[in-house]
C-alpha positions, 0 to 999 in steps of 0.5 A, spaced: 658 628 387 659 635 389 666 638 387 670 644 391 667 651 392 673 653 390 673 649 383 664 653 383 667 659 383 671 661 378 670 663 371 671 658 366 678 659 363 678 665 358 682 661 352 678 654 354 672 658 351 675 661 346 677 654 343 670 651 344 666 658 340 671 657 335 670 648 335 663 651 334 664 655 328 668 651 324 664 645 325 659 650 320 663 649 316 667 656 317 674 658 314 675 661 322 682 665 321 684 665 328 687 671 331 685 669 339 691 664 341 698 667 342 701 660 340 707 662 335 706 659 327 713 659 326 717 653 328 722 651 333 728 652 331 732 646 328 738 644 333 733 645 339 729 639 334 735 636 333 738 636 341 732 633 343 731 628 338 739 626 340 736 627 348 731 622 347 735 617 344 739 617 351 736 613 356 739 616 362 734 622 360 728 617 361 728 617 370 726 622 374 728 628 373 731 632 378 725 637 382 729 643 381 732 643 373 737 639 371 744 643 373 745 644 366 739 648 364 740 651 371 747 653 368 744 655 362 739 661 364 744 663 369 748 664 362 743 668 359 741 672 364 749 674 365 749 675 357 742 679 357 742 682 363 748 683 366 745 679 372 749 674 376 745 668 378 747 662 383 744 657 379 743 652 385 739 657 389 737 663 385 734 659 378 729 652 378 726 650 372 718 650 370 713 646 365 713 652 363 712 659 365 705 658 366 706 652 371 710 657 376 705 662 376 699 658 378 703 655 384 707 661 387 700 663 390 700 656 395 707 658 398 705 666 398 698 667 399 694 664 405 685 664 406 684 670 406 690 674 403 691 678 397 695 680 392 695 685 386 693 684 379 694 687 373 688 689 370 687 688 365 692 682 365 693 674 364 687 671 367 692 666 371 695 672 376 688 672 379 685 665 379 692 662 381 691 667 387 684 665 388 685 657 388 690 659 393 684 662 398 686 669 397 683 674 393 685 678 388 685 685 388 685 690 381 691 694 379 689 699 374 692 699 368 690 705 365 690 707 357 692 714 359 699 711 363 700 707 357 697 701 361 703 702 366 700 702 374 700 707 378 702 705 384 701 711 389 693 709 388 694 702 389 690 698 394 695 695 398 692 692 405 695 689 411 693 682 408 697 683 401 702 679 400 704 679 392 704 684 386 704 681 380 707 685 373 707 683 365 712 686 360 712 686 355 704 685 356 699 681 355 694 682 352 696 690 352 703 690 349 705 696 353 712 696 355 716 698 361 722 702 361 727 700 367 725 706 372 718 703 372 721 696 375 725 700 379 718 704 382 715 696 384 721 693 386 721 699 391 714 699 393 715 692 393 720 693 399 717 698 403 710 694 403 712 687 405 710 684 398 713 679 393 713 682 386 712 677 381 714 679 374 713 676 368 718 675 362 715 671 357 715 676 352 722 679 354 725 678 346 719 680 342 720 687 342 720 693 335 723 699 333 729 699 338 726 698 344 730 692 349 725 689 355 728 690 362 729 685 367 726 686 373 733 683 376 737 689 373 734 694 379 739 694 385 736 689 391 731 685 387 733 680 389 730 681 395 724 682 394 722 679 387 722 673 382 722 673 374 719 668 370 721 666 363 720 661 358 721 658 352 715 658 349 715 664 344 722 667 342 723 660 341 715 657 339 717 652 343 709 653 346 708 645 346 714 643 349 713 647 357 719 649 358 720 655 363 724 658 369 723 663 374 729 666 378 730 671 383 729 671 390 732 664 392 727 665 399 721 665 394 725 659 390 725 655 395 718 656 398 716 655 391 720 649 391 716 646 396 710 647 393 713 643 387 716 637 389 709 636 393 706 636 386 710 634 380 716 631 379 720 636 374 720 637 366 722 631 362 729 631 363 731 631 354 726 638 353 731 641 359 738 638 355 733 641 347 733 648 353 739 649 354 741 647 346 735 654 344 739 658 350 746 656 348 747 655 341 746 659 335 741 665 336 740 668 329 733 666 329 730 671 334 733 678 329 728 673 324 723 672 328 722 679 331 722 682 324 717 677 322 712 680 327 714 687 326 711 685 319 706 683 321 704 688 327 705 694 321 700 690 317 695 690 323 696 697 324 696 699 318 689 696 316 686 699 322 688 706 322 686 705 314 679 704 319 676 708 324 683 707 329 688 711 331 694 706 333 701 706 335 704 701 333 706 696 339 714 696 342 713 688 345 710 682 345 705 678 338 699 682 340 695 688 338 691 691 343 684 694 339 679 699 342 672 696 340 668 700 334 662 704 334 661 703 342 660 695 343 662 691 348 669 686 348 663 681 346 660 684 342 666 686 338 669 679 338 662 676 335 661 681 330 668 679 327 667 672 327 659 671 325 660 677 319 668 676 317 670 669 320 675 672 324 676 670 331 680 675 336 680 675 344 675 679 348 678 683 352 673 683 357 677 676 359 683 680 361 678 683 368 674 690 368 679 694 366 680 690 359 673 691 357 671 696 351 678 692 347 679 686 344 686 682 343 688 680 336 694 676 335 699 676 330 701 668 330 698 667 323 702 666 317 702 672 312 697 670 309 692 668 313 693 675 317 693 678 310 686 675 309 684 677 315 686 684 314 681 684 308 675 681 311 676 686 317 676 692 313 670 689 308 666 688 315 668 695 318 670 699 312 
């Protein structure tokens, strides 16, 4: 049995790996404190719990869902973008839901990218813009994302060729946590429209955000629509991770492409997880003042411990992850390894996020306070 070239050569899945070093460890007997993953220890809500429950128990919920979201989760994110952003939706053409934000973002590439193709990709950035690129037959082509411009790109350099078709952009970032002000979503929307490309922008951690700071929608700039799409999720301003439940929005063309895609290749989200949406999109909203002090906490203690080190951090404005330089000249590797052989602690190299992530490693703030707080110990003991 041969399987497909396509398959050959890709890279191993960067979290895939991580959980099978960190099964290893722990079948050693290892108190590993996992900092790697960014999967939200805090629970969902308790309405979101409840609707689902109630959803489930309707068994109009257990057919087919529809293929493009159910009109009310569609209303939903139409509301929320309407509320947050002052951004009017069609949700019958400009919204369609997702498993997850994830789940759109590997397909978007098979109806945008042909053999051939390429499209630009944050480095570093989430390792699914560029693979999902690559299992579409196109190639993936850096974006520099360098620490001088606060990991912000700097389009005027970009390789743009007559075979591009996508730019993909992440803010707030993972794994960098770098946040973007309006004008710099402006700048690709434009480029965007002078180049031919759709812009991809993904939204996940939209309302994780510390110290005043408020994440812009791409779909604030004038004309977006045109050229560009939104992707958004439940997962971490809700913890609703294990439940897969997203959305993109934007460009009704780009929707309807993607939609194609979509009805070829699955059949929708479980209609009672959409209904569990939209009670998390439309009820009460308290807990995200909760959560985002929460991780403000927790990233000042972070912080805090390193620069009581040998860094010179500042504190992130966006997202649950702290982006650390390594010490002492070691590679992303070499760090991650130091730090789960001689403290226990497991963090994500940042070599996984492509060549310009080389030199960091991501830490994750989704831990109790006390783990973290543990955490924070052995690191210092083992650095100190």
């Amino acid at each position: 049995m041969k399987v497909a070239g396509r398959i050959e050569s890709l890279p191993p899945y960067l979290f895939a790996e991580l959980d099978r070093k960190l099964a290893e460890k722990r079948a050693q007997g290892v108190d590993v404190i996992s900092l790697g993953v960014g999967d939200p220890d805090l629970p969902t809500p308790e309405h979101i719990v409840g609707a689902l429950r109630d959803a489930v128990g309707d068994a109009a919920t257990h057919r087919y869902p529809s293929y493009y979201g159910a009109p009310a989760f569609r209303e939903a994110v139409a509301g929320f973008y309407r509320r947050r952003f002052g951004v009017e939706l069609d949700p019958d053409t400009e919204v369609m839901a997702l498993i997850g934000s994830k789940e759109g973002i590997g397909h978007i590439a098979f109806a945008f990218v042909d053999p051939g193709d390429e499209a630009l990709i944050p480095d570093p950035g989430y390792p699914v813009y560029g693979v999902s690129t690559q299992l579409a037959g196109g190639s993936p082509v850096s974006l520099p994302m360098p620490a001088e411009r606060g990991f912000l790109p700097d389009l005027s350099a970009a390789a743009v060729s007559g075979r591009t078709k996508m730019l993909w952009l992440n803010f707030p970032s993972n794994p960098t946590a770098a946040v973007a002000s309006l004008s710099t979503l402006e700048e690709a929307v434009a480029f965007s429209r002078e180049h031919g490309l759709l812009l991809c922008h993904d939204a996940a951690y939209s309302e994780i955000t510390f110290d005043g700071y408020v994440a812009p929608s791409v779909l604030q700039v004038p004309g977006a629509k045109d050229v560009a799409i939104e992707f958004g999720s439940l997962s971490k301003s809700y913890n609703m991770t294990g439940w897969r439940i997203g959305w993109v929005v934007g460009s009704a063309e780009a929707i309807r492409a993607l939609g194609v895609v979509k009805t070829n290749l699955d059949s929708g989200q479980f209609t009672a997880v959409q209904r569990a949406a939209v009670a998390a999109l439309t009820g009460p909203q308290g807990h995200l003042d909760e959560l985002r002090a929460i991780y403000q906490k927790r990233r000042d203690r972070v912080v805090e411990t390193l620069n009581g080190l040998c860094w010179e951090l500042e504190p992130p404005k966006g997202s649950i992850y702290v982006w650390l330089p390594t010490a002492g000249g070691r590679t992303s590797t070499e760090m991650t390894d130091l730090l789960l052989n001689e403290a226990g602690v497991f963090v994500a190299p940042g070599s996984g996020y492509g060549a310009g992530g080389e030199g960091y490693v991501r830490v994750s703030l989704t831990v109790a306070d006390d783990r973290l707080e543990e955490a924070m110990d052995r690191i210092a003991r083992v650095l100190g």
